[in-house]
KEVOZA-751390 format. One record per residue: x, z, y of N, C-alpha, C in turn; residue number from 1; residue in one letter. Coordinates in steps of 0.02 Angstrom, whole numbers, plus 50000, padded with zeros to 5 digits. Each point is the difference from the previous one (the first is absolute). Layout:
# KEVOZA-751390
atom n.px X	n.pz Z	n.py Y	ca.px X	ca.pz Z	ca.py Y	c.px X	c.pz Z	c.py Y	lomi NUM	guse a
...
***
This chain:
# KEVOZA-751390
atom n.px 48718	n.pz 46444	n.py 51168	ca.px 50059	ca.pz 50006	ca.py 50041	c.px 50038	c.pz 49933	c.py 50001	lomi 1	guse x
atom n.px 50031	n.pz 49983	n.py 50041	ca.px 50032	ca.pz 49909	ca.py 50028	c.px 50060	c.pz 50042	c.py 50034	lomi 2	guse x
atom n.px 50075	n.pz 49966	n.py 49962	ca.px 50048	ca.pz 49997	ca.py 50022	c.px 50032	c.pz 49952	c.py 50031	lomi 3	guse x
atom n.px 50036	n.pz 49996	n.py 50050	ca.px 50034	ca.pz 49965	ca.py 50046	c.px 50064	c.pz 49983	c.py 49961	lomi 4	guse x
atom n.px 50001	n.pz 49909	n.py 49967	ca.px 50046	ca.pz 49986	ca.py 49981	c.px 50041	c.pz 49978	c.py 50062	lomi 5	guse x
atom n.px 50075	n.pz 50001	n.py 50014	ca.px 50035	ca.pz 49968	ca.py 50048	c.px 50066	c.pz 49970	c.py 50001	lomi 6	guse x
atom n.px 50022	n.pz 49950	n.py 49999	ca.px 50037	ca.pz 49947	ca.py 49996	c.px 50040	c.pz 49986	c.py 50072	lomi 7	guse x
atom n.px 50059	n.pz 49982	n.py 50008	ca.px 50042	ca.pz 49968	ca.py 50062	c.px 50055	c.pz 49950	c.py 49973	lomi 8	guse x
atom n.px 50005	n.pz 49938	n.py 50020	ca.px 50057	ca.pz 49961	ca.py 49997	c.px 50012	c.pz 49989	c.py 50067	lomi 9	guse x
atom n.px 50059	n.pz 49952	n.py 49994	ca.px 50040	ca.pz 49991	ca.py 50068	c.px 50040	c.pz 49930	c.py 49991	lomi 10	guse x
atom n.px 50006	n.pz 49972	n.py 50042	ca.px 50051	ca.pz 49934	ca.py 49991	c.px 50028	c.pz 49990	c.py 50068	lomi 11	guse x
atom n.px 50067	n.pz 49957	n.py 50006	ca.px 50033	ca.pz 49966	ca.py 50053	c.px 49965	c.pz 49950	c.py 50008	lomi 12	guse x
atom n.px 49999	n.pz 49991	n.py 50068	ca.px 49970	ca.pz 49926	ca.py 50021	c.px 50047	c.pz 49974	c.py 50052	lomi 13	guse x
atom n.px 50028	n.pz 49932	n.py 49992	ca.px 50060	ca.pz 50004	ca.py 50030	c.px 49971	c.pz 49951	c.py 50080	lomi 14	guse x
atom n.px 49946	n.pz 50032	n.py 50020	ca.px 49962	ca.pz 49967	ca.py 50065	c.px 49979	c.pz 50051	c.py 50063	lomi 15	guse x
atom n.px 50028	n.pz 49993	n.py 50037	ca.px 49990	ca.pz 50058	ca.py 50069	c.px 49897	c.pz 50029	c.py 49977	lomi 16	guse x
atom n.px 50025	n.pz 50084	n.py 50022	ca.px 49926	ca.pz 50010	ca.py 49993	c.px 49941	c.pz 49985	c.py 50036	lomi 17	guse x
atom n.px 49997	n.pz 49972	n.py 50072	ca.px 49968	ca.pz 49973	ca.py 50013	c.px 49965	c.pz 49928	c.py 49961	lomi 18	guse x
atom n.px 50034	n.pz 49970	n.py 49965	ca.px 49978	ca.pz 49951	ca.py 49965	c.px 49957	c.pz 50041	c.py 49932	lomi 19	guse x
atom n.px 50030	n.pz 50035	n.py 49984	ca.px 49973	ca.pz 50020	ca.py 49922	c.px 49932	c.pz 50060	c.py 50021	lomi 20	guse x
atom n.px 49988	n.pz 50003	n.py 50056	ca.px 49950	ca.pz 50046	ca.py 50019	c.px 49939	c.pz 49934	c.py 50020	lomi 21	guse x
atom n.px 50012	n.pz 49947	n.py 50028	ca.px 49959	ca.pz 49951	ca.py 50034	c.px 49988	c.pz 49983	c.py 49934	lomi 22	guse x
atom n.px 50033	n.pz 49991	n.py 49952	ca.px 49966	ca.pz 49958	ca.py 49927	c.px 49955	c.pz 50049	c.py 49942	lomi 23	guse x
atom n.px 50034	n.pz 50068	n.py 50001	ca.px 49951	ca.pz 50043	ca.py 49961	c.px 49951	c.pz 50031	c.py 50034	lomi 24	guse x
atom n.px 49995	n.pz 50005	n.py 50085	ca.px 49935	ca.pz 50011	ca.py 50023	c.px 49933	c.pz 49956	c.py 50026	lomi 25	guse x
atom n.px 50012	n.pz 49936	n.py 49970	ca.px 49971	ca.pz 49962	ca.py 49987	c.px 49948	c.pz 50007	c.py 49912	lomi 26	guse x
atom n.px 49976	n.pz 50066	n.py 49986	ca.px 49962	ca.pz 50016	ca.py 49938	c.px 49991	c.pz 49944	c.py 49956	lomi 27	guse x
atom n.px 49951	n.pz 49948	n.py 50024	ca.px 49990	ca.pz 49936	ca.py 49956	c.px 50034	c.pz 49954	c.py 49988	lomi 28	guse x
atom n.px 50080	n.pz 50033	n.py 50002	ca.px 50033	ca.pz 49918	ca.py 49984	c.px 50040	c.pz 50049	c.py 49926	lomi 29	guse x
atom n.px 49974	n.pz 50054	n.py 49980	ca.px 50032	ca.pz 50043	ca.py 49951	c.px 50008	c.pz 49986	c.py 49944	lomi 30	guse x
atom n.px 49920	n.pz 49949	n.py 49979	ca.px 50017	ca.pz 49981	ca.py 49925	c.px 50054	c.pz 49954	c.py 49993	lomi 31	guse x
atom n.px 50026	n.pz 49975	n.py 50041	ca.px 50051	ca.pz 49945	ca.py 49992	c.px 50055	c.pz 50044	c.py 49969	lomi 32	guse x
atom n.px 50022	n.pz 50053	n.py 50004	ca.px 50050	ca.pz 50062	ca.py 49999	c.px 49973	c.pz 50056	c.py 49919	lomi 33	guse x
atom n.px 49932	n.pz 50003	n.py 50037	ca.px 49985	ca.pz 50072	ca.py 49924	c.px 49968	c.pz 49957	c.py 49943	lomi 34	guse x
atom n.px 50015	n.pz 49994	n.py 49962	ca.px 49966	ca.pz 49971	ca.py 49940	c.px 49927	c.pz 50015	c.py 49974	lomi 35	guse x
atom n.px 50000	n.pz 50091	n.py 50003	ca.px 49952	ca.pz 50005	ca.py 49981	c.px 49926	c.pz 50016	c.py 50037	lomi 36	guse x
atom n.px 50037	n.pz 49976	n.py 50087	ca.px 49920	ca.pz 49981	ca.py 50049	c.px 49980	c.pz 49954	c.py 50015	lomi 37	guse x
atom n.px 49952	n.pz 49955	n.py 49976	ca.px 49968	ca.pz 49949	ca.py 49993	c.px 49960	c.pz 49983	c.py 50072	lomi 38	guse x
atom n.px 50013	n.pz 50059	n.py 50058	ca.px 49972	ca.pz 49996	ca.py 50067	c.px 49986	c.pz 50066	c.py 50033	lomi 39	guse x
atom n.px 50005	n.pz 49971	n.py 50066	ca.px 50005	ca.pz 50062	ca.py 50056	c.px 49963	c.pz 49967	c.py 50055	lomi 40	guse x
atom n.px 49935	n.pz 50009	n.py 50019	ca.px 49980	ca.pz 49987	ca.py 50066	c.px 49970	c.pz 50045	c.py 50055	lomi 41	guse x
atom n.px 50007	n.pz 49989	n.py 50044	ca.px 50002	ca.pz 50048	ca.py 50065	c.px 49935	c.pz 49982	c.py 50021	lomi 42	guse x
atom n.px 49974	n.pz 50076	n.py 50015	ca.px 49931	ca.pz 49975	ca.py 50025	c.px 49999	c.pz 50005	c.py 50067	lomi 43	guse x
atom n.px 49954	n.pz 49930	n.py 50006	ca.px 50003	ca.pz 49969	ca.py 50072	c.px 49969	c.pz 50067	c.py 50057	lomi 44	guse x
atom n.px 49959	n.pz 50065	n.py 49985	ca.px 49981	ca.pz 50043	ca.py 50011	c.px 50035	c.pz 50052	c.py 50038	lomi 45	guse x
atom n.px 50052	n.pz 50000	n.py 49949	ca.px 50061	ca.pz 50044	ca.py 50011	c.px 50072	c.pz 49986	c.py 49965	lomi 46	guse x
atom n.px 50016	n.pz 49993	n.py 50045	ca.px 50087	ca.pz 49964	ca.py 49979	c.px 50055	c.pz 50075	c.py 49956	lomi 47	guse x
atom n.px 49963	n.pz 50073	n.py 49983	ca.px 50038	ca.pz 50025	ca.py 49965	c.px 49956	c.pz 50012	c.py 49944	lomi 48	guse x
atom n.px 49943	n.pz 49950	n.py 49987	ca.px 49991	ca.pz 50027	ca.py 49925	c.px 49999	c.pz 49929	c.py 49973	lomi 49	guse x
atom n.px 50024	n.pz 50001	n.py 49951	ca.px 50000	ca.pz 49937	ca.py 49958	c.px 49979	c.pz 50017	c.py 49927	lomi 50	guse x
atom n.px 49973	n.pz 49926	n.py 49954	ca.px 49952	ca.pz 50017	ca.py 49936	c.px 50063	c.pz 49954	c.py 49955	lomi 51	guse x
atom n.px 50042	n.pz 50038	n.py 49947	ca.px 50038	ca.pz 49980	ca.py 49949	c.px 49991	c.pz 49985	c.py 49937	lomi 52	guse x
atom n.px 50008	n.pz 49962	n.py 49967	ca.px 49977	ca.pz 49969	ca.py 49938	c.px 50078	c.pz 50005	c.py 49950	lomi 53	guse x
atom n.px 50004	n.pz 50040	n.py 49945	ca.px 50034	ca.pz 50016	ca.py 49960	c.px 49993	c.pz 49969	c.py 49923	lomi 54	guse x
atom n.px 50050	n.pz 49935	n.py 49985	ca.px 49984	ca.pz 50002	ca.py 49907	c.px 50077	c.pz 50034	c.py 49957	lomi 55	guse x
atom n.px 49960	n.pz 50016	n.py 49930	ca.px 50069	ca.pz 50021	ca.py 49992	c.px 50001	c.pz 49983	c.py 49918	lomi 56	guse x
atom n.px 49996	n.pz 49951	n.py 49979	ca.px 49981	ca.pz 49977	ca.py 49930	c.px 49927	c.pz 49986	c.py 50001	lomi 57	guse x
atom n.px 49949	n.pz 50064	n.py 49961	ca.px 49937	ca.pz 49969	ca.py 49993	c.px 49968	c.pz 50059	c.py 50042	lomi 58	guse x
atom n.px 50045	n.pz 50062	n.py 50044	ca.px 49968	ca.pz 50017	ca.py 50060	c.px 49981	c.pz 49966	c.py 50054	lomi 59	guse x
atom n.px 49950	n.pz 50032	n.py 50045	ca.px 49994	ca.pz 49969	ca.py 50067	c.px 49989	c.pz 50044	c.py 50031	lomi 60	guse x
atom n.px 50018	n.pz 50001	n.py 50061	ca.px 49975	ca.pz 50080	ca.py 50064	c.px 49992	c.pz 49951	c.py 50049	lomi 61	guse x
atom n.px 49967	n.pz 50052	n.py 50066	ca.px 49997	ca.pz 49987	ca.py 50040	c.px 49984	c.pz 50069	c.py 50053	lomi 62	guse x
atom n.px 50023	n.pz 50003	n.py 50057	ca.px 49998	ca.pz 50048	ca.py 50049	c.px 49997	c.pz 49973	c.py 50061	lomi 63	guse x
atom n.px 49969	n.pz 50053	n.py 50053	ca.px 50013	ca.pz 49991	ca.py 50057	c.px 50055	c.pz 50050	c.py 50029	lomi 64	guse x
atom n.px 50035	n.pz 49994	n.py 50042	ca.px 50081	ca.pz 50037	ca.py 50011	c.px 49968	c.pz 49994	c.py 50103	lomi 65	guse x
atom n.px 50044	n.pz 50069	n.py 50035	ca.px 49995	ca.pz 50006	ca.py 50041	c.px 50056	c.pz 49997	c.py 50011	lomi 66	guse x
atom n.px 50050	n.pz 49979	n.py 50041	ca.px 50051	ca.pz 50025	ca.py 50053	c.px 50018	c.pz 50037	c.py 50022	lomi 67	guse x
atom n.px 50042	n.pz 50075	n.py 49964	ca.px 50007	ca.pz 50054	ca.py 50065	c.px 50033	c.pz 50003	c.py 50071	lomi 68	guse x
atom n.px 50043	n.pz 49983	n.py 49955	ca.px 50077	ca.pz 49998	ca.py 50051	c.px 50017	c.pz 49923	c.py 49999	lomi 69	guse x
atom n.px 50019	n.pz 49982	n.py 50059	ca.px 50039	ca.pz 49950	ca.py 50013	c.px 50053	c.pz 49985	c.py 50064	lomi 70	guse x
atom n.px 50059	n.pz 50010	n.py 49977	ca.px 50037	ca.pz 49984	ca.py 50056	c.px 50052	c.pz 49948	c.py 50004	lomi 71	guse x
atom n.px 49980	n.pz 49950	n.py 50029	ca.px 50051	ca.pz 49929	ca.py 49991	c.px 50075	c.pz 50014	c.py 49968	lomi 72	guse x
atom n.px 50033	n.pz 49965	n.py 49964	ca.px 50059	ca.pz 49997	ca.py 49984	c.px 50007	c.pz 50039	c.py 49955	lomi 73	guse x
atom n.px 49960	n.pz 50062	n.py 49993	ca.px 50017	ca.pz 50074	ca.py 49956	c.px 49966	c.pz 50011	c.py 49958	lomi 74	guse x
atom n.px 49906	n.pz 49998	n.py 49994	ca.px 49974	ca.pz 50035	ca.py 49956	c.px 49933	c.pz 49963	c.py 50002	lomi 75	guse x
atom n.px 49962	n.pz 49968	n.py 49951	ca.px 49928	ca.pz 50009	ca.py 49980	c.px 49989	c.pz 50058	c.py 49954	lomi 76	guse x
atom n.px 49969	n.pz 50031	n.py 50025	ca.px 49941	ca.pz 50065	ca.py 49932	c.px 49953	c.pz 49979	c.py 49982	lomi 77	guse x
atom n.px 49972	n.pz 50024	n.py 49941	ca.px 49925	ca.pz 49980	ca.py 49985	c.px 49968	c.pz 50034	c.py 49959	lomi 78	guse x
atom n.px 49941	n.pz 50004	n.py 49991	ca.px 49968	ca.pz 50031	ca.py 49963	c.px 49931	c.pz 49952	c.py 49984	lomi 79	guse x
atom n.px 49971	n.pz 50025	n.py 49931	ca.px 49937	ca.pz 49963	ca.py 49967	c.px 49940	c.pz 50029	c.py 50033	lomi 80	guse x
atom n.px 49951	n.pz 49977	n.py 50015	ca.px 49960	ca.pz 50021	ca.py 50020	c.px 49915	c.pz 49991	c.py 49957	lomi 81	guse x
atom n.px 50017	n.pz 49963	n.py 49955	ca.px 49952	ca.pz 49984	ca.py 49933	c.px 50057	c.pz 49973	c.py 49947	lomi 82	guse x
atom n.px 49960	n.pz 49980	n.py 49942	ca.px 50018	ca.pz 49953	ca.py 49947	c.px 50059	c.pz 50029	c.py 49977	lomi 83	guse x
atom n.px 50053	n.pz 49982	n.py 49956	ca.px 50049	ca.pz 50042	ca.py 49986	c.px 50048	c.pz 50035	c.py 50053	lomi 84	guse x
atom n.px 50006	n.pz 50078	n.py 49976	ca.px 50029	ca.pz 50043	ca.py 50043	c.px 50076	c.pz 49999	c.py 50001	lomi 85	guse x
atom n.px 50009	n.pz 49965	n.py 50039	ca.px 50082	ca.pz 50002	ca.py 50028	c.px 50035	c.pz 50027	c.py 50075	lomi 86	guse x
atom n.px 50047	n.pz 50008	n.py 50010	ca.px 50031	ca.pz 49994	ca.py 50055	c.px 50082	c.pz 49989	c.py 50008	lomi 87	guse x
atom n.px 50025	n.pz 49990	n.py 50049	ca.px 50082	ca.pz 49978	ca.py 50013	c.px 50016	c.pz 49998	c.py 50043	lomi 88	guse x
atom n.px 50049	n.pz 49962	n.py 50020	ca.px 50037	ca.pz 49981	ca.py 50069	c.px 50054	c.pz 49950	c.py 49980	lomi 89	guse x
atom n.px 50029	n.pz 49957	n.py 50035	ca.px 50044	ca.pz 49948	ca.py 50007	c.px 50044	c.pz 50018	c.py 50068	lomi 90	guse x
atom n.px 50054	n.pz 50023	n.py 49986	ca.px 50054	ca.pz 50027	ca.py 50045	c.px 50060	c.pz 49937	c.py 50012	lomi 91	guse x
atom n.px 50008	n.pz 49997	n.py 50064	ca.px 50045	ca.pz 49949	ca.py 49992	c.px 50054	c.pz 50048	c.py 50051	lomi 92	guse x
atom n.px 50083	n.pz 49984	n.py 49998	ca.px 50053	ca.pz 50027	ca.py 50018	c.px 50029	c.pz 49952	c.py 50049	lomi 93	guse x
atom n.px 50003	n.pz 49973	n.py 50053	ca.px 50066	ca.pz 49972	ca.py 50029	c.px 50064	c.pz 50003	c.py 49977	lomi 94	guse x
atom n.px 50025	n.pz 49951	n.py 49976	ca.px 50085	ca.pz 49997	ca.py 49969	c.px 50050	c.pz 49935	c.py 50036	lomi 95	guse x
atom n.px 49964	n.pz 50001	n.py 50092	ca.px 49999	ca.pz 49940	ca.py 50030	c.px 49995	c.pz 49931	c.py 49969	lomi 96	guse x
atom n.px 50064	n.pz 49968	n.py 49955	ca.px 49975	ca.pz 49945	ca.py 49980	c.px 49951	c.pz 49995	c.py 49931	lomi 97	guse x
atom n.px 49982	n.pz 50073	n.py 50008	ca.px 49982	ca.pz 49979	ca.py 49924	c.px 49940	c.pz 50069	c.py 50001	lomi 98	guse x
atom n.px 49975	n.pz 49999	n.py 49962	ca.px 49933	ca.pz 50057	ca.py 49984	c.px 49996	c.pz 50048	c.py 49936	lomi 99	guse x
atom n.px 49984	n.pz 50066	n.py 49999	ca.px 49995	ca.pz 50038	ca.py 49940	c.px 49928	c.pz 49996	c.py 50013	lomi 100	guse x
atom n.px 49969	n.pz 49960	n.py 49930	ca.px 49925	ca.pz 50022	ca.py 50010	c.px 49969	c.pz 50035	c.py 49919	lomi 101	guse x
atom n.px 49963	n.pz 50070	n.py 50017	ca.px 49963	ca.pz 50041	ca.py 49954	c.px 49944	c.pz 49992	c.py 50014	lomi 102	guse x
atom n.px 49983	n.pz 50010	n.py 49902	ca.px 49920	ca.pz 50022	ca.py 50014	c.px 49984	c.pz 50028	c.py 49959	lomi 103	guse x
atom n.px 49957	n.pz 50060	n.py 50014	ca.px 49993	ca.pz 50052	ca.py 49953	c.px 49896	c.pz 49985	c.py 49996	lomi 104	guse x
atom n.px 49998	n.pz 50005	n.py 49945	ca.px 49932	ca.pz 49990	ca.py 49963	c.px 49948	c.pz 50063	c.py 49964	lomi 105	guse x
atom n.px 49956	n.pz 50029	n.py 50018	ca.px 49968	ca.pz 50053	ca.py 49956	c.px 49952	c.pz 49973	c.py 49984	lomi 106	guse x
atom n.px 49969	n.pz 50019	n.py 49940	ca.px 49951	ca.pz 49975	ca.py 49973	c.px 49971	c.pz 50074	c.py 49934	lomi 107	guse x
atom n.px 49923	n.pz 50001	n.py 50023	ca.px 49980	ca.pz 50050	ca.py 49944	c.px 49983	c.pz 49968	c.py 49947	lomi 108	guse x
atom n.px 50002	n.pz 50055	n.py 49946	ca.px 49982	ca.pz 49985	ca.py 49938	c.px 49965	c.pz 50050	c.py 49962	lomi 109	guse x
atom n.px 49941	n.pz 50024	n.py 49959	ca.px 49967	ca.pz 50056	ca.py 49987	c.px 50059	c.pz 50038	c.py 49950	lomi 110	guse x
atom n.px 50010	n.pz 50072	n.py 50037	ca.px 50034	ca.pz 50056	ca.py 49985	c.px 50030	c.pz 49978	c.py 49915	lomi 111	guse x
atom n.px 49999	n.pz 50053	n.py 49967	ca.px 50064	ca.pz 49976	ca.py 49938	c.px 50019	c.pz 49927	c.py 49980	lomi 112	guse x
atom n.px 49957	n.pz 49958	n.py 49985	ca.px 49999	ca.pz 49922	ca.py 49986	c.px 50062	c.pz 49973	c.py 50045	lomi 113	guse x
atom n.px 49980	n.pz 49996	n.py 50058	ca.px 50031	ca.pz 49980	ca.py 50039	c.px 50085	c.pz 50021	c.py 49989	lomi 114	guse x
atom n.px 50022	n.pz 50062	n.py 50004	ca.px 50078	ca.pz 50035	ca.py 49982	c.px 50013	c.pz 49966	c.py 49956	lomi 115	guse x
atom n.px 49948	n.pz 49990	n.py 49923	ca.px 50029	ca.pz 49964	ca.py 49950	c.px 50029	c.pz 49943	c.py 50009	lomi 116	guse x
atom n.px 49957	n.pz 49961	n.py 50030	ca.px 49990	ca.pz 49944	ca.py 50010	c.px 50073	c.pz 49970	c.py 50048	lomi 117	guse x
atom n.px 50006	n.pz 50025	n.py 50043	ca.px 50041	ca.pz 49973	ca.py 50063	c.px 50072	c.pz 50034	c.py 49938	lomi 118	guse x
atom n.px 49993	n.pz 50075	n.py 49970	ca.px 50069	ca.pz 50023	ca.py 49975	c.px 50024	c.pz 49929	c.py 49950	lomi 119	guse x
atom n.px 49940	n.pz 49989	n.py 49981	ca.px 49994	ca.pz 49931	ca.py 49895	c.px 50044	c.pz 49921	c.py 50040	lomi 120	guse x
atom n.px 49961	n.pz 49991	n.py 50060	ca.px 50012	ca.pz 49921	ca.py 49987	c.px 49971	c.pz 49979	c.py 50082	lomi 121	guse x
atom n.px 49943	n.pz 50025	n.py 50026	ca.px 49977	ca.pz 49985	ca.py 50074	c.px 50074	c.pz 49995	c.py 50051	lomi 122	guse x
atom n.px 50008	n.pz 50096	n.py 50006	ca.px 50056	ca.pz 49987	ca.py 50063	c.px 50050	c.pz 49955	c.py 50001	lomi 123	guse x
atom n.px 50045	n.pz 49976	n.py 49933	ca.px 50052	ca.pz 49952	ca.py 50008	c.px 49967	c.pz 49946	c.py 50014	lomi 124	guse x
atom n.px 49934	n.pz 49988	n.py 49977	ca.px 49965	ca.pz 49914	ca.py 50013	c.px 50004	c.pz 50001	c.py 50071	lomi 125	guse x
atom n.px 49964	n.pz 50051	n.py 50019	ca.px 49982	ca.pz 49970	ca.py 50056	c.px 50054	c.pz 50030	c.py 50067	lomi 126	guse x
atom n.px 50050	n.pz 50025	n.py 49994	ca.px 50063	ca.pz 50017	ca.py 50026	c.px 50045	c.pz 49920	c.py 49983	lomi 127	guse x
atom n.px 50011	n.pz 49968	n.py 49942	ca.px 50031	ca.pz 49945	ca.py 49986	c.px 49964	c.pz 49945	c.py 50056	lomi 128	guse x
atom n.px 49925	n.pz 49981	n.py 49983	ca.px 49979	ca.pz 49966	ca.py 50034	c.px 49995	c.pz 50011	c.py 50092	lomi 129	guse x
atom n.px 49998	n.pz 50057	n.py 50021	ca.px 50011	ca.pz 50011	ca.py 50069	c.px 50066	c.pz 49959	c.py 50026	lomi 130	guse x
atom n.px 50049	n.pz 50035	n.py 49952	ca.px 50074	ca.pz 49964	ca.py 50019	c.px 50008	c.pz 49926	c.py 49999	lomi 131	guse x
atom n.px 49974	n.pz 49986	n.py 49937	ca.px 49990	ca.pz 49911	ca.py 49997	c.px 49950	c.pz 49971	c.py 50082	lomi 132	guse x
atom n.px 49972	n.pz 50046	n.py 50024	ca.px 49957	ca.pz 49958	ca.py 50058	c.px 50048	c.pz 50023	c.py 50062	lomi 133	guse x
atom n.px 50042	n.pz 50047	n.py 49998	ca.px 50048	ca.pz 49991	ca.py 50051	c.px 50034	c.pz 49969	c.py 49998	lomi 134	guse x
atom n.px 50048	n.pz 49973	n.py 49945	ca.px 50031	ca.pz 49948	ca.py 49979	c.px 49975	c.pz 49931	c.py 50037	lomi 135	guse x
atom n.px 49927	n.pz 49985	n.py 49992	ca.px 49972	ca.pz 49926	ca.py 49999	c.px 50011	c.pz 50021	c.py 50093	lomi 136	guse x
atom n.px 49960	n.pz 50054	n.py 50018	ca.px 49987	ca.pz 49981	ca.py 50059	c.px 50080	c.pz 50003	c.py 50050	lomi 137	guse x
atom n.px 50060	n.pz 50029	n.py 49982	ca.px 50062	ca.pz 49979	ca.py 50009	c.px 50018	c.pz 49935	c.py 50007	lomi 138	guse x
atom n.px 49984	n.pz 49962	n.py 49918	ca.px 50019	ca.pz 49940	ca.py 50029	c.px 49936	c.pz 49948	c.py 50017	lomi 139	guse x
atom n.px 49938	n.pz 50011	n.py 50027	ca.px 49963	ca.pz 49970	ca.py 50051	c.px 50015	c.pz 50010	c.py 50071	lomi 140	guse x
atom n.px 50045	n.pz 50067	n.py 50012	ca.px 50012	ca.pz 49996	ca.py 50066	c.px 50083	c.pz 49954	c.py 50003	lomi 141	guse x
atom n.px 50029	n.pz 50004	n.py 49976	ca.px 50064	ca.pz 49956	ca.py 49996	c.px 49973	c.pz 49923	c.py 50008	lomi 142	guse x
atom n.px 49945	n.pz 49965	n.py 49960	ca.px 49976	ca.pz 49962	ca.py 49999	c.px 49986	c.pz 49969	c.py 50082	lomi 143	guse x
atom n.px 49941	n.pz 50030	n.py 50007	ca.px 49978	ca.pz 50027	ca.py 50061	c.px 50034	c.pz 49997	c.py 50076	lomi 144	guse x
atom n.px 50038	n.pz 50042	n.py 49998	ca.px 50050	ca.pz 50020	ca.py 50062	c.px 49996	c.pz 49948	c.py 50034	lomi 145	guse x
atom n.px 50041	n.pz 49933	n.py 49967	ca.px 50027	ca.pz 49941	ca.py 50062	c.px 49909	c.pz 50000	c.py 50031	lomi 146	guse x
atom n.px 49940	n.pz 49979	n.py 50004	ca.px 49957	ca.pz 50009	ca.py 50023	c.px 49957	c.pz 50060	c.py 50051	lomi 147	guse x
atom n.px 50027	n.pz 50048	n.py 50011	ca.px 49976	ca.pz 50063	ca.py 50009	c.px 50027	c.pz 49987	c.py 50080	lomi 148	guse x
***
C-alpha cells in the first residue's frame, strides 16, 4: 500500500502575473529556483512531457511528468508518469502589481514508513525546502522583471 504524501507553500511576488507565469512556465530554467532539481527537459516530441532529474544529499530520482492542466496565468498540473511517483500544481493569483503564487506537491511513499517518515522529519524537510524555492524563485523574478 503507497500513501500520498502532500505539501503546499505560497509566497508574494511583488511582479504582475503575467511576468511570474512567462518565467515559471518556462520548466528548464527551474533549477536556477529549486535546489533540489538538478534539471528539467522538454521533449522535443512532446512539449507536455518532460524527463526531471532530482538530488537530495546522496539520493537521486528521476521521472518523466505529463502536463494535465494548463491554463496561462493560473495553473500548471502534473502528474509522474514513470520514475518517482509524484504530482502537483503551481497556482498563480493576480494581485495586479504583484502575484500570489502556490504550489502544492504529492509525492508517494510505501504505506506505514512513509506516515512515519514524513510525521519524524520528511514533511517539515521537504515543506521547509519547497518554501525556501519559492523564496529563491521570488527573488529571481524581482531580479528578472526589469528584463521581461
Amino acid at each position: 500500500m503507497t500513501d500520498w504524501l502532500e505539501h503546499s507553500v505560497q509566497v508574494e511576488v511583488p511582479v504582475p502575473v503575467d511576468a511570474v507565469w512567462e518565467l515559471w512556465s518556462n520548466l528548464e530554467q527551474m533549477p536556477q529556483w529549486m535546489t533540489w532539481i538538478d534539471s528539467v527537459v522538454i521533449s522535443p516530441d512532446n512539449p507536455e512531457i518532460s524527463c526531471w532529474r532530482l538530488s537530495a544529499g546522496t539520493f537521486n530520482f528521476s521521472w518523466n511528468s505529463r502536463i494535465l492542466k494548463l491554463v496561462p496565468n493560473q495553473i500548471i498540473q502534473w502528474e509522474s508518469i514513470d520514475g518517482l511517483p509524484n504530482r502537483g500544481a503551481i497556482r498563480f493569483y493576480d494581485r495586479k502589481q504583484s502575484s500570489i503564487v502556490k504550489l502544492t506537491v504529492a509525492y508517494a511513499i510505501p504505506g506505514v514508513l512513509g506516515q512515519l517518515m514524513d510525521n519524524l522529519f520528511l514533511g517539515g524537510l521537504v515543506k521547509r525546502n519547497l518554501q525556501s524555492d519559492l523564496n529563491r524563485f521570488r527573488d529571481y523574478a524581482i531580479r528578472i522583471k526589469p528584463n521581461l
